[in-house]
C-alpha positions as a Markdown table, in Angstrom:
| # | Residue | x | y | z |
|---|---|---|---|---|
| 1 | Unk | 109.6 | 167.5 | 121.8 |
| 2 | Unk | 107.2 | 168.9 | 119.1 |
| 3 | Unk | 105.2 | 166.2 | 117.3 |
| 4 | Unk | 105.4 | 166.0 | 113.6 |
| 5 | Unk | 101.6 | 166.3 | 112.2 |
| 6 | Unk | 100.8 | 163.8 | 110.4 |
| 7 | Unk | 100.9 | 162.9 | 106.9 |
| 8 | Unk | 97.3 | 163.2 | 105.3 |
| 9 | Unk | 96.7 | 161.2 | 102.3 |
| 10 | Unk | 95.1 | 163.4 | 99.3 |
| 11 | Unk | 92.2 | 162.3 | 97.5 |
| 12 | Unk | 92.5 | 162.4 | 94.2 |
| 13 | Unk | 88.2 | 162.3 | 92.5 |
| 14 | Unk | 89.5 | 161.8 | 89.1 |
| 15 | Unk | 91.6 | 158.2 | 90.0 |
| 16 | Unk | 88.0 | 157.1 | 91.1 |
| 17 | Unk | 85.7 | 155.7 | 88.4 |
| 18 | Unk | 81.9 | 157.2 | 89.2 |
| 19 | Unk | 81.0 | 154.1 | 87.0 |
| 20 | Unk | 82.5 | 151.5 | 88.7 |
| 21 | Unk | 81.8 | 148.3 | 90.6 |
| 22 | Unk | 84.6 | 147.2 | 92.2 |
| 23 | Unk | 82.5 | 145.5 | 95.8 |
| 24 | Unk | 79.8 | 144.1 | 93.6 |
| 25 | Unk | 80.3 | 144.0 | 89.2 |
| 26 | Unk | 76.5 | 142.2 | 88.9 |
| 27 | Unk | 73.6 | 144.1 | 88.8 |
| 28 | Unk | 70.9 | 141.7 | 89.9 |
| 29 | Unk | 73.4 | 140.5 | 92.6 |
| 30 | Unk | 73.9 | 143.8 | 94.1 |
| 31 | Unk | 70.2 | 144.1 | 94.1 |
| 32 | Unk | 69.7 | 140.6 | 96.1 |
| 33 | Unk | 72.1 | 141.7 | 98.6 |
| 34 | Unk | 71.3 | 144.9 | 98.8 |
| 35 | Unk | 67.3 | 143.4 | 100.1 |
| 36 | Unk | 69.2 | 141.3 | 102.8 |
| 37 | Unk | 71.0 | 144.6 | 103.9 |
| 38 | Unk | 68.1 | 146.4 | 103.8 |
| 39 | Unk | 66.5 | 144.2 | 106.4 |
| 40 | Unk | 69.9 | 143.7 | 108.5 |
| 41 | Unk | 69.5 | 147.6 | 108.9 |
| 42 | Unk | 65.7 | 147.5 | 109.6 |
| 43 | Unk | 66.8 | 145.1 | 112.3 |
| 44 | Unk | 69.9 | 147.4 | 113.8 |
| 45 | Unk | 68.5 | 150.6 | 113.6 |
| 46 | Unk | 65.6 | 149.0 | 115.8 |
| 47 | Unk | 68.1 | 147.1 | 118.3 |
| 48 | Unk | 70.0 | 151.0 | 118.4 |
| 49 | Unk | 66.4 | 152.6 | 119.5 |
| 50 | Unk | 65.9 | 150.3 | 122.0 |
| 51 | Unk | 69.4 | 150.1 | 123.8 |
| 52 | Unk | 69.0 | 154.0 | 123.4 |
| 53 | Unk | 72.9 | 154.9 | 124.0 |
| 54 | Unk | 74.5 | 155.1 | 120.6 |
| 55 | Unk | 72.9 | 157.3 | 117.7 |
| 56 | Unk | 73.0 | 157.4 | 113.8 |
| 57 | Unk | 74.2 | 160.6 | 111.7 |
| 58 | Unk | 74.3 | 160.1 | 108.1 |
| 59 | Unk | 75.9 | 162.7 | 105.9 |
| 60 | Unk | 75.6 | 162.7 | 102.0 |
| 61 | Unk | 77.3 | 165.2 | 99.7 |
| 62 | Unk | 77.6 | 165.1 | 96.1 |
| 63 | Unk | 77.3 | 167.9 | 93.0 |
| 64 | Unk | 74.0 | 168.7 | 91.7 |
| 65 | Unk | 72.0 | 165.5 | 90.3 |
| 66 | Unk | 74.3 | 163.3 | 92.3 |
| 67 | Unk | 71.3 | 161.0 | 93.7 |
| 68 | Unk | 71.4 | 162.6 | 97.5 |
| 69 | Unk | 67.6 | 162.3 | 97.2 |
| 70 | Unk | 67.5 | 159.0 | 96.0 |
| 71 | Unk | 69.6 | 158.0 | 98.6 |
| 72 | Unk | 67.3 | 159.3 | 101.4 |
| 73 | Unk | 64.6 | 157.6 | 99.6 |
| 74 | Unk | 67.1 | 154.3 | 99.7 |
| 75 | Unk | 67.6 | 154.9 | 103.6 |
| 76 | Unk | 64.5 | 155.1 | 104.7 |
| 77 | Unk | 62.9 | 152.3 | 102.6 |
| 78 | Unk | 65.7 | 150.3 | 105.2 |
| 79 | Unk | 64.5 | 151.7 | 108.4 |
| 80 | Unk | 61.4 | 152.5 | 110.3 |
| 81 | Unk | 60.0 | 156.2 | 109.8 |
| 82 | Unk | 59.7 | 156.5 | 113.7 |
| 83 | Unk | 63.2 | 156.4 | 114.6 |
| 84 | Unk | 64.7 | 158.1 | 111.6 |
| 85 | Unk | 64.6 | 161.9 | 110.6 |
| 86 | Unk | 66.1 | 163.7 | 107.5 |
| 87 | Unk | 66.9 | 167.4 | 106.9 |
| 88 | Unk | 67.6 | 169.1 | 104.1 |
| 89 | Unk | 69.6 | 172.2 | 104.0 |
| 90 | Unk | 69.1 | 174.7 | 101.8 |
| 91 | Unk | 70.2 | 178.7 | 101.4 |
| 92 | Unk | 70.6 | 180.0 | 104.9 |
| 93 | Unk | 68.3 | 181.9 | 106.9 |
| 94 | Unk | 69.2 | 185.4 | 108.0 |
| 95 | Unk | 68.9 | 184.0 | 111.6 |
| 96 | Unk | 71.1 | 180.9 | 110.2 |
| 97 | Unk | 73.7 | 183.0 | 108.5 |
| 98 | Unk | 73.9 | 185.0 | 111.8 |
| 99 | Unk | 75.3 | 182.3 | 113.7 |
| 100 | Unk | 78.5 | 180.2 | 113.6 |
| 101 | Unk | 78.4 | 177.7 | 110.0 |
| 102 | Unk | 77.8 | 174.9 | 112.5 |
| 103 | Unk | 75.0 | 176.3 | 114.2 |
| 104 | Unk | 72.0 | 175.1 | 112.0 |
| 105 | Unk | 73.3 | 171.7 | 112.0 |
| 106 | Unk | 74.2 | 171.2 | 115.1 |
| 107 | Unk | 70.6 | 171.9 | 116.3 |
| 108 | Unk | 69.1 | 168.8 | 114.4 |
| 109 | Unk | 72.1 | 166.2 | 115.3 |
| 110 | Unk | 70.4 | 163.1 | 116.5 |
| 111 | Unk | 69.8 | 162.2 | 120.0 |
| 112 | Unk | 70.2 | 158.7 | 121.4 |
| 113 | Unk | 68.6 | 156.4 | 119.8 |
| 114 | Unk | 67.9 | 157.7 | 116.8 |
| 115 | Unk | 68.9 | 158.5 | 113.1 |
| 116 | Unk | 69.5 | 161.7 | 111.4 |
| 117 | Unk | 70.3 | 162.0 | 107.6 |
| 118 | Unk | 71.4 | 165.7 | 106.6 |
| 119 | Unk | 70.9 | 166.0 | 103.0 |
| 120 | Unk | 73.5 | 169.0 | 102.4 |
| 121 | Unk | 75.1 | 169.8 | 105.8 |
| 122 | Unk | 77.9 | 172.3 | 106.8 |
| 123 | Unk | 80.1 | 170.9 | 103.9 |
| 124 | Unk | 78.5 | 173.2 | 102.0 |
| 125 | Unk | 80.7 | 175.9 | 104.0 |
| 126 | Unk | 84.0 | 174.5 | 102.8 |
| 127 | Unk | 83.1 | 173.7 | 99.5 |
| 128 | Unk | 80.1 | 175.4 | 97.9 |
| 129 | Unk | 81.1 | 178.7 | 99.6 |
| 130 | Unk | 85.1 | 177.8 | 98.5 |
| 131 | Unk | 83.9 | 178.2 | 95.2 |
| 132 | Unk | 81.6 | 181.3 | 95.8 |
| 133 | Unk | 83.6 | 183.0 | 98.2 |
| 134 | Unk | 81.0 | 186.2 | 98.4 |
| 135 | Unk | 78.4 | 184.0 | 100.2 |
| 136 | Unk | 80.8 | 184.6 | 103.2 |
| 137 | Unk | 79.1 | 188.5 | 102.7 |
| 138 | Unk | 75.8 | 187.3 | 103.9 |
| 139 | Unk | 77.5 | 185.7 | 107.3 |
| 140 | Unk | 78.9 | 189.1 | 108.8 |
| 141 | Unk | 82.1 | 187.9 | 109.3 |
| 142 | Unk | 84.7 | 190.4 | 110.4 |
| 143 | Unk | 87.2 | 191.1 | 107.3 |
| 144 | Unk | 90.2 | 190.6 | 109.6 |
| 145 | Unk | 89.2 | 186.8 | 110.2 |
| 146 | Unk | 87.3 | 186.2 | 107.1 |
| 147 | Unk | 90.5 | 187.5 | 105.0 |
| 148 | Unk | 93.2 | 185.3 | 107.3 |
| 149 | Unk | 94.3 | 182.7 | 104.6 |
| 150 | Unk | 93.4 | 180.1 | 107.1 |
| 151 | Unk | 90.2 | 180.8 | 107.0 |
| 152 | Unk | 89.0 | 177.4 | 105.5 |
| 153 | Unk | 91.6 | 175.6 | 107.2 |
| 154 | Unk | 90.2 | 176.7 | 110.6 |
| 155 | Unk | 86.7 | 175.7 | 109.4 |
| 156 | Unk | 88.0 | 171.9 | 108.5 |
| 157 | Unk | 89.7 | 171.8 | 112.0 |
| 158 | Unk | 86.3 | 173.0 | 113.3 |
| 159 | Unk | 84.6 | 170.5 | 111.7 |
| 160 | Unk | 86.7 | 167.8 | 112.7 |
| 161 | Unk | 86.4 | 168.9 | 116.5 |
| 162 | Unk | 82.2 | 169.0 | 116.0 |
| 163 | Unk | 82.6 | 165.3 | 114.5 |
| 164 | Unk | 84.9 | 164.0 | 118.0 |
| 165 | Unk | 82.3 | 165.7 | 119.8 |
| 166 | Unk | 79.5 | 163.9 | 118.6 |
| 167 | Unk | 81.3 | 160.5 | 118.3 |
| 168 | Unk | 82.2 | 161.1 | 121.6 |
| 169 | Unk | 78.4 | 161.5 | 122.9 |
| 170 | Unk | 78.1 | 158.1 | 121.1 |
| 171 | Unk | 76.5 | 159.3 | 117.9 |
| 172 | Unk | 78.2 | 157.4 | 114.9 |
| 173 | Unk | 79.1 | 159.7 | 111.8 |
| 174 | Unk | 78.8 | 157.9 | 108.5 |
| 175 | Unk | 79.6 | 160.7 | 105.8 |
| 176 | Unk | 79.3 | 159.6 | 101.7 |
| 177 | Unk | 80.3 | 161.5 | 99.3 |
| 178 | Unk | 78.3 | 160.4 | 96.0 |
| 179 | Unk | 81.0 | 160.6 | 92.9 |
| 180 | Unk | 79.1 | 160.7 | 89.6 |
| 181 | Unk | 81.0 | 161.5 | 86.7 |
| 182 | Unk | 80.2 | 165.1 | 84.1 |
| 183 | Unk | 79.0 | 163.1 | 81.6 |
| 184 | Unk | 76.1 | 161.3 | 84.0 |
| 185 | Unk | 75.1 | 164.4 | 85.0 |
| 186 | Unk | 74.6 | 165.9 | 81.7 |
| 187 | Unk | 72.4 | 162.9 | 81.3 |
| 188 | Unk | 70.1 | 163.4 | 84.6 |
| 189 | Unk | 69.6 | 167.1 | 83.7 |
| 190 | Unk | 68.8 | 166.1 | 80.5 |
| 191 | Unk | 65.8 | 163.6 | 81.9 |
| 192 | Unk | 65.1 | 166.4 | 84.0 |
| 193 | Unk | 63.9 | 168.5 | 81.3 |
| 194 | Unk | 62.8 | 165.9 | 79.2 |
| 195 | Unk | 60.5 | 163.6 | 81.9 |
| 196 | Unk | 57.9 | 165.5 | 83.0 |
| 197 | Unk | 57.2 | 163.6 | 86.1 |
| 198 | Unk | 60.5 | 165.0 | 87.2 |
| 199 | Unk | 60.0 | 168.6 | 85.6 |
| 200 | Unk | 59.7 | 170.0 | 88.9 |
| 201 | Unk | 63.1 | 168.9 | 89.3 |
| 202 | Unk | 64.8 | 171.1 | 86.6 |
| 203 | Unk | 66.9 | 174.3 | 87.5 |
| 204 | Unk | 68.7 | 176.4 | 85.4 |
| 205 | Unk | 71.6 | 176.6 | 88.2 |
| 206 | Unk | 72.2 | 173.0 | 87.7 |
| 207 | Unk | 73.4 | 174.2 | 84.1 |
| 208 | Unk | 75.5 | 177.4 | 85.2 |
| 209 | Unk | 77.3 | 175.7 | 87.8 |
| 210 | Unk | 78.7 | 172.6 | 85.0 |
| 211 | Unk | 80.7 | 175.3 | 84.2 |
| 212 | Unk | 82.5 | 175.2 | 87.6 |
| 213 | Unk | 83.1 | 171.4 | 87.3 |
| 214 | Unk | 86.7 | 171.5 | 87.7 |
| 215 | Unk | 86.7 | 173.6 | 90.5 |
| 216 | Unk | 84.1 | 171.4 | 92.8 |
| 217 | Unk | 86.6 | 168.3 | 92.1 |
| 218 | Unk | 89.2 | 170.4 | 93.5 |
| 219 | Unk | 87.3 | 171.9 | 96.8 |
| 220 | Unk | 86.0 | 168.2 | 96.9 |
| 221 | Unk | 88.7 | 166.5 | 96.9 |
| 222 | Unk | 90.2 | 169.4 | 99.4 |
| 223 | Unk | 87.3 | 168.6 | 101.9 |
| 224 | Unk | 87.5 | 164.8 | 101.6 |
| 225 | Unk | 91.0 | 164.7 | 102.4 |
| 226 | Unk | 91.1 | 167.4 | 105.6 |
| 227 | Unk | 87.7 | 166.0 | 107.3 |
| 228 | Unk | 88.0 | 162.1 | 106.9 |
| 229 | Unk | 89.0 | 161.1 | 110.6 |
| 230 | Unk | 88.7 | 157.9 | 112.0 |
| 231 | Unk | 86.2 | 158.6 | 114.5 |
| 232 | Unk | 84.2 | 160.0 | 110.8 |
| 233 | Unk | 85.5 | 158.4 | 107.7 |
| 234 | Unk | 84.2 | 159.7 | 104.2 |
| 235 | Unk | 83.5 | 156.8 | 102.1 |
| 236 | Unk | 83.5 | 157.7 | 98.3 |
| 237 | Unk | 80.7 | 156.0 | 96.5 |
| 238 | Unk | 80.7 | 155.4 | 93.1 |
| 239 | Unk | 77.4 | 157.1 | 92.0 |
| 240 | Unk | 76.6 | 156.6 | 88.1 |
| 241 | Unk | 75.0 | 153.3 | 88.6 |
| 242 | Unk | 72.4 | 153.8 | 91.2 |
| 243 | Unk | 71.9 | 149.8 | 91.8 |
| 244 | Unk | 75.4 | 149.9 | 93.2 |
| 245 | Unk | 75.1 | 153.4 | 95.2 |
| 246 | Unk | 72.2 | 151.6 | 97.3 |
| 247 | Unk | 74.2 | 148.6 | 97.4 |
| 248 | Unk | 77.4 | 150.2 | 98.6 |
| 249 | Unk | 75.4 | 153.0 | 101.0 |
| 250 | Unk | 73.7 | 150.0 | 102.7 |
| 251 | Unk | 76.6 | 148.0 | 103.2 |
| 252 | Unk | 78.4 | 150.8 | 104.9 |
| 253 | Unk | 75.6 | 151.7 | 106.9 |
| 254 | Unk | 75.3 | 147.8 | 108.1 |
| 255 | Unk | 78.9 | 147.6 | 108.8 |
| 256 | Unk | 79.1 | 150.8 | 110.9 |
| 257 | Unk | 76.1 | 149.9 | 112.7 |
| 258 | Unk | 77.3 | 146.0 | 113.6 |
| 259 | Unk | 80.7 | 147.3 | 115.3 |
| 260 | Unk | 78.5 | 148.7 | 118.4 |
| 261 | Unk | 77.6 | 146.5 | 121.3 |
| 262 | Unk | 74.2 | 146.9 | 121.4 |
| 263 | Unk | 71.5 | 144.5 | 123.3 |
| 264 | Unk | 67.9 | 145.0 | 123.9 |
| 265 | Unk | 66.9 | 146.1 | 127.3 |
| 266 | Unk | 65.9 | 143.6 | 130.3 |
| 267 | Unk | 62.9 | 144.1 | 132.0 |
| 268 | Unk | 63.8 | 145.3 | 135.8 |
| 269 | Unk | 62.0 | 142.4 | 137.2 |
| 270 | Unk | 61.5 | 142.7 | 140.7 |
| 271 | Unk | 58.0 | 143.8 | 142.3 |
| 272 | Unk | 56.6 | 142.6 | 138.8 |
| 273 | Unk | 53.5 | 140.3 | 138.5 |
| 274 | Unk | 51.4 | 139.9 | 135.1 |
| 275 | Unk | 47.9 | 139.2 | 136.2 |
C-alpha cells in the first residue's frame, strides 16, 4: 500500500512579528542571560572538540541588512576561535557554478569536532535564484532539466537528503532564518549611508532588490516550509531587536548542543608513569 506523504505545515513570514519578544519581553534580562549562554556555549563547543564525534553547522539566512554578520560576530564572541570557522558565500565562481549547487558547500561542512557557520549557503539556490531565475544561465544546466517544473522541488528534496547525510555523520544542523521586518531595513540602509564607520557597508543593490520584497517572503516562506526536517529544523528568529536575536540564536544553539552525549576523553592509562 502506497503511503500518503505527509502533510507539511506552511510558513506563513507575515503571522511572525520581526519585532517581537515572545521567549524574553526585557531587554536587560535577555542580555543577562544571554552572558550565561554565552559561557554554557564556550563550555559545549569545548566538551564537542574534545569528545571529537559530533560536529556543529550553523546556517543563517535572512534579506539584505538582516544582521547575518552580527550574528557571526555574536557566535564567535561565544566560542573559542580555534575550533570554529565561518564562510561566507558570495557570487559563484565559474569553477563553483560548474558544479552541482551543493558542491561549494559541501566542501567546507565541518569535520568532527568542530564548528562551521555559513554565512549565505545553498539556500541562496532556492531562493535568491527563485527570484532571479536567469542566474540558472551561468550554471550550464541542460534546458530539458532546468525547464522541468520541478526543478526547485528536486533542489529542496536534494537539500533535505545533503542535511540527513550530514546529521547522519553526526554533524548537528542548526539553520536560522533572521525575520526583520521592511520597515527595519529601510532603517539599517539608511544608517548605512548615514554612519560613516559603516559606509563601507552601503550598496545600491540593497535598494533595487526592496522592490522585490514581496516576492522574497514568498520564496522564503517556500524554503522554510519544504527544508525544515527534524534531523534540521529552521528556527525563525525575530530579528528587529538585535538584543533578542543574540539572545534567541544562543539559546538555540545551547539547547541543540546539550541534547548530545558528550564526555571528555579518559586518558588510556596503562604503561603510563609521570616522572
Amino acid at each position: 500500500m502506497k503511503k500518503r506523504p505527509k502533510k507539511v505545515r506552511k510558513v506563513d513570514l507575515r503571522k511572525i512579528d520581526p519585532g517581537a519578544h515572545p521567549l524574553c519581553e526585557d531587554k536587560e534580562t535577555a542580555q543577562s542571560r544571554t552572558r550565561e549562554l554565552q559561557k554554557t556555549m564556550y563550555d559545549l563547543l569545548y566538551l564537542m572538540f574534545a569528545h571529537n564525534r559530533y560536529s556543529l553547522l550553523i546556517v543563517l539566512h535572512g534579506i539584505d541588512t538582516a544582521g547575518k554578520d552580527g550574528t557571526v560576530r555574536h557566535i564567535f564572541s561565544g566560542a573559542n576561535p580555534q575550533g570554529i570557522r565561518v564562510f561566507s558565500f558570495k557570487k559563484p565562481t565559474t569553477e563553483e557554478s560548474r558544479h552541482d549547487f551543493l558542491w561549494r558547500c559541501h566542501r567546507h561542512t565541518p569535520e568532527s569536532g568542530l564548528a562551521t557557520i555559513f554565512n549565505r549557503s545553498y539556500y541562496e539556490e532556492v531562493t535568491t535564484v527563485m527570484v532571479y531565475p536567469e542566474y540558472l544561465d551561468e550554471q550550464r544546466i541542460p534546458d530539458e532539466l532546468k525547464e522541468r517544473p520541478d526543478f526547485f522541488e528536486s533542489r529542496f528534496e536534494s537539500i533535505n537528503a545533503f542535511e540527513k547525510l550530514l546529521a547522519e555523520k553526526g554533524t548537528v544542523v542548526i539553520k536560522l532564518f533572521l525575520h526583520i521586518s521592511k520597515n527595519e531595513q529601510r532603517k539599517r540602509i539608511k544608517e548605512r549611508l548615514e554612519n560613516r564607520s559603516k559606509n563601507w557597508k552601503f550598496s545600491a543593490a540593497d535598494i533595487k532588490e526592496r522592490r522585490h520584497w514581496d516576492r522574497y517572503m514568498d520564496v522564503f516562506e517556500k524554503m522554510l516550509t519544504r527544508t525544515s526536517t527534524p534531523y534540521a529544523p529552521w528556527t525563525v528568529v525575530p530579528a528587529d531587536d538585535k538584543w533578542y536575536r543574540d539572545y534567541v540564536v544562543s539559546k538555540t544553539i545551547v539547547e541543540r548542543l546539550e541534547r548530545l552525549a558528550m564526555s571528555f576523553p579518559r586518558a588510556k592509562r596503562q604503561n603510563l608513569s609521570v616522572r
